[in-house]
C-alpha positions in Angstrom: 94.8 88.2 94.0 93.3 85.2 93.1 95.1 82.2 95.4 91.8 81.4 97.1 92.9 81.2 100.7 93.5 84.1 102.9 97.8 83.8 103.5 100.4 86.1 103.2 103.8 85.1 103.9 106.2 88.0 105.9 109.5 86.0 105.5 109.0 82.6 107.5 106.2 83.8 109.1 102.5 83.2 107.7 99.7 85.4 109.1 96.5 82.7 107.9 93.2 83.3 108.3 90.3 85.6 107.3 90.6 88.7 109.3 94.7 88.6 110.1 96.3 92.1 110.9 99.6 94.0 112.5 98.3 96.7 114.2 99.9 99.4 116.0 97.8 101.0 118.8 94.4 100.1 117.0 95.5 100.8 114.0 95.9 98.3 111.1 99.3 98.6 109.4 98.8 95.2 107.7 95.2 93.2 107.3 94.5 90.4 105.2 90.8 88.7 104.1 88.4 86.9 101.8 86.3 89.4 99.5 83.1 88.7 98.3 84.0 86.7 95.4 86.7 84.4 97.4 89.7 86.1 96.5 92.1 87.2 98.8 92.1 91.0 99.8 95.4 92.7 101.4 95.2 95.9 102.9 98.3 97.7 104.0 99.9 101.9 105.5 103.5 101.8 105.3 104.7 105.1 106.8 108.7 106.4 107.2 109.9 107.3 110.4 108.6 110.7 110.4 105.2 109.8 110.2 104.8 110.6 106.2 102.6 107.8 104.7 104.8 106.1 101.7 101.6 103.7 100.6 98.6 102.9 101.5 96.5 99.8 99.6 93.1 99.3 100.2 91.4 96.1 99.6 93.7 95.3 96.6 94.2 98.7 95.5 96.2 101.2 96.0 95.2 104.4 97.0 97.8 106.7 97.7 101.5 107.4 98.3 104.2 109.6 98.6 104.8 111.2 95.5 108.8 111.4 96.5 109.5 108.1 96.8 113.0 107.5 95.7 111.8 104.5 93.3 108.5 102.3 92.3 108.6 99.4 89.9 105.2 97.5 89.3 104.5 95.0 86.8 101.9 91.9 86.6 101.7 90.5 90.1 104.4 92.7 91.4 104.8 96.3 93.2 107.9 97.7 94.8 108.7 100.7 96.2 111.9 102.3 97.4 112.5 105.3 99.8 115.6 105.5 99.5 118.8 104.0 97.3 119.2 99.7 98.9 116.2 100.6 101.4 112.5 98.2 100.0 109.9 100.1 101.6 107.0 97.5 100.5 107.2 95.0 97.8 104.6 92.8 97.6 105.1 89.9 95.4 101.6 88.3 94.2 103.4 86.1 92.1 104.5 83.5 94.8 101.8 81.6 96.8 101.2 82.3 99.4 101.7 86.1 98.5 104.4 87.5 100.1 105.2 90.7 101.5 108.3 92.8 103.0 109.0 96.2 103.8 109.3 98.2 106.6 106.7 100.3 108.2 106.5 103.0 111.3 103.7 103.5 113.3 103.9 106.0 116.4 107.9 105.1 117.0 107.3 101.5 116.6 109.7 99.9 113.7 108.2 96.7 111.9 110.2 95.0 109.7 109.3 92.5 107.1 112.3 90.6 106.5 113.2 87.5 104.5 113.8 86.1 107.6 110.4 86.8 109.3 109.1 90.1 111.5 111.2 92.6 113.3 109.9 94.7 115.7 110.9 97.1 117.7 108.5 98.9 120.3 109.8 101.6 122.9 113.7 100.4 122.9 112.3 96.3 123.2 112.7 94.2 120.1 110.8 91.5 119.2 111.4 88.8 116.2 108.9 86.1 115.1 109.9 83.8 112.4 109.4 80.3 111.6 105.6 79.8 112.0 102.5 80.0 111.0 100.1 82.6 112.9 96.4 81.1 112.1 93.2 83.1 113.1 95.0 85.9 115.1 97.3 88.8 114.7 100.0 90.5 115.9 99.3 94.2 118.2 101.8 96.2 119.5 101.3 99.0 122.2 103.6 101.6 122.0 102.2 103.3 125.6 103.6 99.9 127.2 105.7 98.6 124.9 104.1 95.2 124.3 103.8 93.1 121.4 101.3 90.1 121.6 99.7 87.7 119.7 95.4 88.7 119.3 93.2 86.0 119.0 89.9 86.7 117.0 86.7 85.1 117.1 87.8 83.4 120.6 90.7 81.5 119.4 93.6 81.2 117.5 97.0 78.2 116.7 100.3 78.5 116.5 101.7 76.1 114.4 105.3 75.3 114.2 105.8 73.3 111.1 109.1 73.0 108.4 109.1 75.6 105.7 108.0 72.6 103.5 104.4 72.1 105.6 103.9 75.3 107.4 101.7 76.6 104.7 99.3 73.0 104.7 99.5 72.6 108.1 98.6 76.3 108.9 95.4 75.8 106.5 94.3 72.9 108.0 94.5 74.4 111.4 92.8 77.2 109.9 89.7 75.3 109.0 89.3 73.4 112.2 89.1 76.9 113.4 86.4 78.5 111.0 84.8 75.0 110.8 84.4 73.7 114.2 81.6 71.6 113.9 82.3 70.2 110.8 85.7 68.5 111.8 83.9 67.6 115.4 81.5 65.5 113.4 84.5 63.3 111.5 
């Protein structure tokens, strides 16, 4: 995946930075990164509701799945994946930028949804929706033992940014670099 940034859009929302993740009590559902020649590396388990793993990618590639899913289509820049007749389990479209996923994955009872909208998620009976921004050098973690869902900054800090779907991508990479470059935009 060769868009030189590290972005993936999940509906409205954009998860932007290096070492972005959803994870479900310390487990990474969905992580993003920069591999060692720049490009952008997406990692992702998407399990059913009974705990059987559908797909897993690793670092680009995919590495296993359920051999009964109800229907997979892949072509250049594109992979879909259905488990059952109207019901997307994972598509992840490489052909827009920033790349953009949806699907729905299940983690120890926890639902996430990756809508058109933005994220879905519900966590012990208490849903949670983000949509509309741009998440930049953090990611999301939900606790199924509580029943949170927060926001994790890495690396001791991490933006927000509320923009229009026209700027939330530039805005959310600018933000970005003042993050992993904080001495060079201090010096300006």
């Amino acid at each position: 995946m060769n868009q030189g940034y590290a972005a993936v859009a999940l509906g409205s929302l954009l998860l932007v930075g290096d070492r972005n993740f959803i994870r479900v009590d310390g487990q990474d559902l969905v992580r993003i990164g920069i591999g060692p020649d720049g490009e952008l590396t997406l990692s992702a388990s998407f399990e059913d509701r009974d705990g059987a793993s559908l797909a897993m990618i690793e670092d680009n590639e995919w590495v296993s799945g359920d051999s009964r899913a109800w229907d997979l289509t892949a072509d250049h820049g594109r992979l879909k994946l259905w488990s059952a007749a109207r019901r997307i389990a994972l598509e992840v479209d490489a052909r827009t930028e920033p790349i953009s996923l949806r699907g729905e994955m299940w983690r120890e009872g926890a639902r996430i949804g990756i809508t058109p909208r933005g994220l879905d998620i519900e966590n012990a009976d208490v849903p949670s929706k983000m949509s509309s921004l741009g998440l930049v050098g953090m990611g999301i973690e939900v606790n199924t033992k509580t029943g949170s869902v927060g926001w994790m900054p890495y690396d001791g800090g991490g933006i927000v940014v509320s923009a229009g779907d026209g700027d939330r991508l530039k805005e959310s990479l600018n933000a970005w670099n003042r993050l992993a470059h904080p001495g060079f935009f201090a010096r300006r």
